[in-house]
Backbone as numpy.savetxt, mean C-alpha at the origin, in Angstrom:
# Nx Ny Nz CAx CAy CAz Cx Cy Cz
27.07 16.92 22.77 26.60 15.70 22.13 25.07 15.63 22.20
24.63 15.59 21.02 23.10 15.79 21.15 22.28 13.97 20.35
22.21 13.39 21.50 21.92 11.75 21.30 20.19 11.58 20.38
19.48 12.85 20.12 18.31 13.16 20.01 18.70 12.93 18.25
19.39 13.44 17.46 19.64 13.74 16.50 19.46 12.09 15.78
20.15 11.26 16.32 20.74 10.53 15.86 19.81 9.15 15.52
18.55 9.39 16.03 17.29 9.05 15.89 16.14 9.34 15.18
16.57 10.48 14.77 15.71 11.91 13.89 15.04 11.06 12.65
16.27 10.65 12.37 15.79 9.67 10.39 14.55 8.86 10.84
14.71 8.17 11.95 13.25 7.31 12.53 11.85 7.96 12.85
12.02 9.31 13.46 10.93 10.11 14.01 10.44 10.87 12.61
9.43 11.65 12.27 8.94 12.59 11.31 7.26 12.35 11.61
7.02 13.14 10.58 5.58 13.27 10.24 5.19 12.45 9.11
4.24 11.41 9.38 3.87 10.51 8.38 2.94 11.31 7.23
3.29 11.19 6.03 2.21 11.77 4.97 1.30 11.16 5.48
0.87 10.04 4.84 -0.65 9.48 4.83 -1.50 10.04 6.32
-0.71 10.54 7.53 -1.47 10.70 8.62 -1.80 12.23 8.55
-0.43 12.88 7.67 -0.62 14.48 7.42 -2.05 14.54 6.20
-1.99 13.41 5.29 -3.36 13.98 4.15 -4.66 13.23 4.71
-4.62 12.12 5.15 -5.91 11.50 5.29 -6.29 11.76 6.86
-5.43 11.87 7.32 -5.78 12.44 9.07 -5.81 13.54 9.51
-5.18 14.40 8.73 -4.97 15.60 9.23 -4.01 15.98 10.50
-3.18 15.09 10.51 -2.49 14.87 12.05 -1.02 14.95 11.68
-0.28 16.41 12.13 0.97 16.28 11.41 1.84 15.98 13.03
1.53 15.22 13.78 2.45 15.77 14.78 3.37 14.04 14.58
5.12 14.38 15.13 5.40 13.34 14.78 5.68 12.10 15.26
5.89 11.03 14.71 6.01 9.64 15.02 6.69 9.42 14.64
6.72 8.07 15.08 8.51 6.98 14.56 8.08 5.91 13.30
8.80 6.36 12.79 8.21 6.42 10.97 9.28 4.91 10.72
8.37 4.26 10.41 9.03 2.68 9.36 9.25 2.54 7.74
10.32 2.10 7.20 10.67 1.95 5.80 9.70 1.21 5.04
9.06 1.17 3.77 8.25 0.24 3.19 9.00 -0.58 2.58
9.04 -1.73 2.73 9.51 -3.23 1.77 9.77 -2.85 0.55
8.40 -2.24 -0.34 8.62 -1.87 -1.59 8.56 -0.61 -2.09
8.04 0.31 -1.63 8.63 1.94 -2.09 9.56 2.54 -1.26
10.00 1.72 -0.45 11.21 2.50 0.23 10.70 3.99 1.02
9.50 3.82 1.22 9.24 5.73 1.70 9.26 5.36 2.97
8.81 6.05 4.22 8.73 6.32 5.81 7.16 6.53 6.06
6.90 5.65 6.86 5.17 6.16 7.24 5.05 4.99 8.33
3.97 5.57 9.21 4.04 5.29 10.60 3.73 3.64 10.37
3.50 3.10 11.70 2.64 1.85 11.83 1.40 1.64 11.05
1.00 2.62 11.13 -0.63 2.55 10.96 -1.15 2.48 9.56
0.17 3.30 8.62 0.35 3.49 7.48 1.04 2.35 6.69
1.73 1.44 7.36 3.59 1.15 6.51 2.48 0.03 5.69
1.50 -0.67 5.75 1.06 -1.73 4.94 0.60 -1.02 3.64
1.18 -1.84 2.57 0.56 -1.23 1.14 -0.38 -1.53 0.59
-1.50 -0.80 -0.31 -2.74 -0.87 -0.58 -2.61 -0.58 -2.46
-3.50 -0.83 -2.78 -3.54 -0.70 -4.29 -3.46 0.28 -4.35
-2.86 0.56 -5.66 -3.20 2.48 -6.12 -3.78 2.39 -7.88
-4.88 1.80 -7.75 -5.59 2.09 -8.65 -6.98 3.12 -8.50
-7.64 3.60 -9.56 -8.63 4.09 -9.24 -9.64 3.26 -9.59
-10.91 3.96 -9.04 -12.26 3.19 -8.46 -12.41 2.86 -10.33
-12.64 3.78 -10.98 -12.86 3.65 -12.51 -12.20 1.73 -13.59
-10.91 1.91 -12.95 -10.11 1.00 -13.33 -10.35 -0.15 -12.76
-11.10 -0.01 -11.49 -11.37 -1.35 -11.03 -13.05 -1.61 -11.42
-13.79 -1.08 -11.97 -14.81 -1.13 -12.44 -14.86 -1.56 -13.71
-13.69 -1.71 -14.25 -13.57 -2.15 -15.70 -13.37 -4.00 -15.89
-12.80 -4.31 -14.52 -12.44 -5.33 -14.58 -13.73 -6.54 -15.08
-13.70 -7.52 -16.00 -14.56 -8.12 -16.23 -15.00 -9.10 -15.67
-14.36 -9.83 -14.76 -14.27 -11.36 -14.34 -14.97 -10.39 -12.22
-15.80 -11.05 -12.42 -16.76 -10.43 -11.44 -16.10 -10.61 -9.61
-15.44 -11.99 -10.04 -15.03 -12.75 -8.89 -13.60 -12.30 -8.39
-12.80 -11.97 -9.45 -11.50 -10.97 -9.54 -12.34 -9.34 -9.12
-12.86 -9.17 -9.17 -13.72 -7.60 -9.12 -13.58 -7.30 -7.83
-14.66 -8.31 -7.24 -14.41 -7.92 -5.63 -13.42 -8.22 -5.06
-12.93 -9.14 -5.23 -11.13 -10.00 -4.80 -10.45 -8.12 -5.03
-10.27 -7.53 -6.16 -9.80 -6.27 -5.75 -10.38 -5.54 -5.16
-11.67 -4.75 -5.29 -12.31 -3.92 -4.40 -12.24 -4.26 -3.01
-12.54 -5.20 -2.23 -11.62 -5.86 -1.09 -10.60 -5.49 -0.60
-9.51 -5.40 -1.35 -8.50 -5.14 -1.16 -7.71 -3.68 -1.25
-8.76 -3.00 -1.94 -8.78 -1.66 -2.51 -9.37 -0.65 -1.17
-10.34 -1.26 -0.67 -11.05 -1.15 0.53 -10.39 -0.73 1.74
-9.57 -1.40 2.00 -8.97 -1.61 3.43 -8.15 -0.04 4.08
-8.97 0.28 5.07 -8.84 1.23 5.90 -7.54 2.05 6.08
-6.59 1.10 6.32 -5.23 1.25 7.17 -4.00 1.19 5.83
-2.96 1.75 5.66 -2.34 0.97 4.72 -1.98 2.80 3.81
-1.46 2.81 2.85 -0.50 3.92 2.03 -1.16 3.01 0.79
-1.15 3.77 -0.55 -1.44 3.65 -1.89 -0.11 3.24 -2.46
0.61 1.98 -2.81 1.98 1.70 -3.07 1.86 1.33 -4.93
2.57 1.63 -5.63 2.80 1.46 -7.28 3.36 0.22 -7.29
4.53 0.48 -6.51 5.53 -1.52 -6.69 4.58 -2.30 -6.40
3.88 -2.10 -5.37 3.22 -3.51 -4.56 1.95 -3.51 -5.49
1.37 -2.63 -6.28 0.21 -3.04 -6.84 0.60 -3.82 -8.22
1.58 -3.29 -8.79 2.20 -3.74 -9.51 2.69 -5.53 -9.32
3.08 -6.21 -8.22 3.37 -7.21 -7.72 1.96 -7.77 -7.60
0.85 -7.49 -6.76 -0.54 -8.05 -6.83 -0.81 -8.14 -8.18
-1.00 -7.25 -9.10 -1.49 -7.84 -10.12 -0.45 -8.72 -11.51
0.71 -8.78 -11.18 1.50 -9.90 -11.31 1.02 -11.39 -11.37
0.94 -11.07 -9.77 0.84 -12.47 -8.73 -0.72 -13.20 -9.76
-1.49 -12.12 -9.29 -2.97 -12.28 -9.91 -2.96 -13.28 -11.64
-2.20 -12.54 -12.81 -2.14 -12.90 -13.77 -1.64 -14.17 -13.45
-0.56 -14.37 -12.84 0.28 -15.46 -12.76 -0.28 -17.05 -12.70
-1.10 -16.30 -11.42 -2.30 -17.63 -10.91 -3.43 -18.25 -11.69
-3.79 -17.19 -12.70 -4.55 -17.43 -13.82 -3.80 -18.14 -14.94
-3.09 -18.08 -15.02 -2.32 -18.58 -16.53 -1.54 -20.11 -15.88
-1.30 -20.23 -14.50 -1.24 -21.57 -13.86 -2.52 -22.45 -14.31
-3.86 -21.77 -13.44 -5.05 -22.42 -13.90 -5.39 -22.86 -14.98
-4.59 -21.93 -16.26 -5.77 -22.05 -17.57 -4.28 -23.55 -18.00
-3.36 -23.83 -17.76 -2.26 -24.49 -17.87 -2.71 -26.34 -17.25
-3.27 -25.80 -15.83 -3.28 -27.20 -14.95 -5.11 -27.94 -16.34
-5.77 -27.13 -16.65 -7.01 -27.23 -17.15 -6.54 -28.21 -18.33
């Protein structure tokens, strides 16, 4: 009976620590809310996955940095669902405003 196994799905090597750290050795890897992938603590928070280009396009100056801000942040995996959901949320709040006006 090997009790080691049965824990295995939890333990691995986090990408984001294997590409941006260079550190493949492994850890106890957490599910993401919204892409469903495995990546450590350090990693499991989701970050935009846009590029720098795309956020340079944005016109509204005050929305600009509100993303670059957020685009910014150190710690965290590049997630599609969750950027997808921020800029949802984002439109959403705008079209409330232009509504309450």
């Amino acid at each position: 009976m090997r009790r080691h196994k049965r824990h295995s799905k939890n333990f691995g090597i986090c990408r984001e620590c294997q590409v941006r750290d260079g550190d493949s050795t492994p850890k106890r890897l957490i599910r993401c809310w919204f892409c469903k992938e495995l990546f450590c603590k350090k990693h499991l928070h989701p970050k935009l996955a846009v590029m720098h280009d795309a956020i340079d396009k944005i016109e509204n100056l005050s929305l600009r940095d509100k993303v670059y801000a957020e685009w910014r942040k150190s710690n965290g995996h590049p997630d599609i669902t969750w950027t997808e959901k921020y800029f949802d949320e984002i439109k959403f709040n705008e079209e409330e405003k232009k509504q309450k006006i």
